[in-house]
Structures are given as C-alpha cells and as structure tokens.
C-alpha positions in Angstrom: 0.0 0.0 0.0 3.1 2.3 0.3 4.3 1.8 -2.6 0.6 2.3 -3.9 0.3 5.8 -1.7 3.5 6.9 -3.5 3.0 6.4 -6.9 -1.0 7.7 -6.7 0.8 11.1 -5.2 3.5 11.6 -7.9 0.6 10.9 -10.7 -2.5 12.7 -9.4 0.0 15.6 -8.6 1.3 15.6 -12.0 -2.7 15.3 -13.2 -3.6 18.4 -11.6 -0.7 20.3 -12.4 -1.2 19.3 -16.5 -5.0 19.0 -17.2 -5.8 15.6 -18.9 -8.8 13.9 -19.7 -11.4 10.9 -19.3 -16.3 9.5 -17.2 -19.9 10.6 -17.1 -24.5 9.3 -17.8 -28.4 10.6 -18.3 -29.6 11.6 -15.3 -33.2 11.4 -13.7 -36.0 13.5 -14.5 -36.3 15.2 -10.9 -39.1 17.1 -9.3 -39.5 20.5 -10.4 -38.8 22.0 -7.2 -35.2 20.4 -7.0 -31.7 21.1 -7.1 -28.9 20.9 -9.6 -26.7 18.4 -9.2 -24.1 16.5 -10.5 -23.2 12.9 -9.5 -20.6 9.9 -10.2 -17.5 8.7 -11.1 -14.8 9.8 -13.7 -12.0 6.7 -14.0 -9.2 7.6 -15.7 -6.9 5.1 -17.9 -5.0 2.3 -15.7 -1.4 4.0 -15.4 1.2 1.5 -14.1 4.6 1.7 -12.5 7.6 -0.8 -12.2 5.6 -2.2 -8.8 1.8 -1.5 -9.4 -1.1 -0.8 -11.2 -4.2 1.7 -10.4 -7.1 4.4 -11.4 -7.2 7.4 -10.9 -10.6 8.7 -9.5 -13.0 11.6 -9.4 -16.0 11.2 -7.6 -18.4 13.6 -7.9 -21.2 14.9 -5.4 -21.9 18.7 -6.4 -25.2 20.2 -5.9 -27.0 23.8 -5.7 -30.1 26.2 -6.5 -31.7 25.7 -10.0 -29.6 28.9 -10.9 -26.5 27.6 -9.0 -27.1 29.4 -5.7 -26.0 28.1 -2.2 -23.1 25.2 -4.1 -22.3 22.9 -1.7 -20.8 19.0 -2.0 -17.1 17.9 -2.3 -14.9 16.4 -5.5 -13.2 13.1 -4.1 -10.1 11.5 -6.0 -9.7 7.6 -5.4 -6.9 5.5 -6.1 -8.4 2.4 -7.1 -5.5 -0.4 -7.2 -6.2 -2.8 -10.3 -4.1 -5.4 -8.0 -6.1 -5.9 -5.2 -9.2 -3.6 -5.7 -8.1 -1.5 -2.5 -9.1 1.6 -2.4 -7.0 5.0 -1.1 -8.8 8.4 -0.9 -5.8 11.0 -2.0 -8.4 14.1 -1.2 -11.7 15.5 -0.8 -12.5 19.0 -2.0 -14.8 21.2 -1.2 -17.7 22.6 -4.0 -17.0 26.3 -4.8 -19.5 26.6 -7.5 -22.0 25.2 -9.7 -23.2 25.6 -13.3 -25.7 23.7 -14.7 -27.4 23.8 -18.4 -29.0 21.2 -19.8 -26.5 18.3 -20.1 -23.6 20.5 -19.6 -21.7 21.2 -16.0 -19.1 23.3 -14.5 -17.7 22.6 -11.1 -15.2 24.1 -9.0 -13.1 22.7 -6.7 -10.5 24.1 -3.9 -8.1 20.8 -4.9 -4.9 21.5 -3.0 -2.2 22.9 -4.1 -4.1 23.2 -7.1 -8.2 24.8 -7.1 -10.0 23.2 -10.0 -12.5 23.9 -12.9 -14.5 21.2 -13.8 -16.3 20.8 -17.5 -18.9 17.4 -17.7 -21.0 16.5 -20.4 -23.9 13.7 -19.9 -24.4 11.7 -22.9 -25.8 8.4 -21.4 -22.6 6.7 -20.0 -18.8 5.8 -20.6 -17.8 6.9 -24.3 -20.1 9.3 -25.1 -19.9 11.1 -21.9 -17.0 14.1 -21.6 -15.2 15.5 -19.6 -12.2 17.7 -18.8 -10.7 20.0 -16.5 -8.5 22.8 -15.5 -6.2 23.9 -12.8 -7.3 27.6 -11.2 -4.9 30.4 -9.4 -7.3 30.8 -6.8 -10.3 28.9 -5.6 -13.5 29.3 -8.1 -16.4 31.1 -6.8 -17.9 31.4 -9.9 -18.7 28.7 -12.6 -18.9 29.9 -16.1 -21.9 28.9 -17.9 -19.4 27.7 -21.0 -15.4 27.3 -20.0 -13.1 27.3 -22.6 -11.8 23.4 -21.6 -11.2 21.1 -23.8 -13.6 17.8 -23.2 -12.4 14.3 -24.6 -14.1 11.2 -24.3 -14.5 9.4 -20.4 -12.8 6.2 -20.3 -15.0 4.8 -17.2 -17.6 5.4 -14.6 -20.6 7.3 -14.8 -21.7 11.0 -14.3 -25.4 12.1 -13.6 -26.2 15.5 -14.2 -29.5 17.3 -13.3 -30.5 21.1 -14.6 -33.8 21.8 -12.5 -36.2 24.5 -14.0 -35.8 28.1 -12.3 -38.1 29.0 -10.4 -40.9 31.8 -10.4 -40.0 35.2 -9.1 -42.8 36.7 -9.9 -46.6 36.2 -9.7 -46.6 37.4 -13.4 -45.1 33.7 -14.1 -47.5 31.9 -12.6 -50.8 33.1 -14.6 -52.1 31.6 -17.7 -51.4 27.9 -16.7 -47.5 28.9 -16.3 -48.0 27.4 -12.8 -47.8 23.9 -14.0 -44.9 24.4 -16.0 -42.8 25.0 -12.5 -44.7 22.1 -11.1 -47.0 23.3 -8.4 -50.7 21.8 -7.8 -52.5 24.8 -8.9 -51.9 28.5 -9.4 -52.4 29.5 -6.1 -49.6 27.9 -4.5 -47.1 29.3 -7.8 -48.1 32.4 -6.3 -47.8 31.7 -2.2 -44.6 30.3 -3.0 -43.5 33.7 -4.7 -45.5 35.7 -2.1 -43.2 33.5 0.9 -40.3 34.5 -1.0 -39.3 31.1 -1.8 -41.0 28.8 0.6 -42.1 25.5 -1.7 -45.8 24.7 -0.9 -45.0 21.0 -1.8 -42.9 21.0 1.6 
C-alpha cells in the first residue's frame, strides 16, 4: 500500500498540475422544485509503475439552487489499485461553485495545491460522456456557464447531471397555466410560493 500511496501522489499531482482527460450518464427526471446536481465517477486510464497498477478517481457529489445558488458537495479523487481492488482516498475537495445547463456542468473545486475547474457533459454513460478539467490560481467562486476546456471522451464510470427548472419570481409567471410548468398543484400555490419568497408549498 506504500508503494501504492507513493505512486497515486507523484501521478495525481502531475494530473492536476497538467490537465488531462477521461467518465460521465443521463440523469433522472427530478421534481420540479429540486436542485442541480451532479453525480458519479470519472476513471481515468490504468497507469502502471515498475511495482503496481491503479485508477485514478474523481467522484463527484456537487449540488445547488436551479440557478446555481448556495453550491455545496465535495470532489473526491480515489486511487483504485487494479491489483487488489483496495481503495485510497488522496483528497476531498470542497464545491466552490456550480453551473448547470442542460446536459452541460461546470464545477469548481478548492483541490490542493491546485483549485479546480470542472467541465462534464452527460451523454448516457462511458464513451459518449466528456469531460475535462483545468487547474485555477485561486479557488472558483464562480462557474462559467461555457469554459473554454477542452472535453475528450470518459474512459469509465458514470456522471449524472440534473439542470432543475428556475423557479418563479414573480406572480406574473404563474398566470395563464404557467404554474404547472414550474410544477405546483395549482396557481395559487405558484403564487404563495413567490409571495413567501421562496417557501415551496410542496414541503
């Protein structure tokens, strides 16, 4: 497991300092009312030295508002030995921010020494998915909506990403049937919710 522990550090420390590439999936439909989110596992290639074999990991467990307010989750690397399955968490970073749209994702992470921007793409699982990422000078506190990273291909795992509708701020939106569109029970709790200033009736 030394050995292991010694080889994941010189090759995730070389990841983040050199941005590289490789895992994401469709999502569930969620209720109207719920968050973004973005879940699963990006597995990089196997990369092998003269005394062992292992992945290199990226969980993902990032979630906020429908408009990215109040991020919160963490971005885990694993190193998954091919030899005897063991697994050894390297880190666990906190969420900085959030971006969802559509099937699209940016995430940012405060990875030490090196913050993180994260760029995901669901497609419905391993080859189709992308993914990519970039190393930040200081910790992200704002997701762009479209980062110029590069996304190749995931080799493995599987990413879930959910863009929730936004939500009515005005009782404008919820007249003329618009009320079902957000997903409430009827027009007057669209409007009780934007009268509570965000309170969901559904609670």
């Amino acid at each position: 497991m030394r050995l292991l522990r010694a080889a994941a550090v010189l090759a995730v420390l070389a990841l983040v300092a050199f941005p590289s590439a490789s895992a994401a999936s469709h999502g569930p439909i969620g209720a109207p009312l719920d968050e973004d989110f973005v879940t699963g596992r990006v597995v990089l290639p196997e990369t092998c030295t003269a005394s062992t074999c292992f992945h290199i990991v990226f969980v993902f467990d990032a979630h906020s508002g429908p408009s990215g307010e109040n991020p919160t989750g963490t971005v885990r690397i694993d190193i998954e030995s091919t030899l005897d399955n063991s697994v050894y968490t390297f880190e666990t970073a906190r969420v900085t921010c959030l971006n969802i749209s559509g099937n699209r994702a940016t995430v940012g992470a405060d990875l030490v020494p090196n913050p993180a921007m994260f760029s995901l793409e669901d497609n419905d699982g391993a080859g189709t998915d992308r993914w990519g990422f970039s190393p930040t000078v200081e910790f992200p506190s704002v997701c762009p909506g479209n980062p110029s990273i590069g996304l190749t291909p995931i080799f493995g795992g599987d990413i879930t990403i959910h863009d929730a509708p936004p939500l009515p701020t005005s009782k404008e939106q919820c007249k003329n049937g618009a009320w079902e569109q957000f997903g409430f029970r009827s027009q007057g709790d669209c409007v009780s919710f934007v009268a509570t200033g965000g309170k969901n009736p559904l609670d």
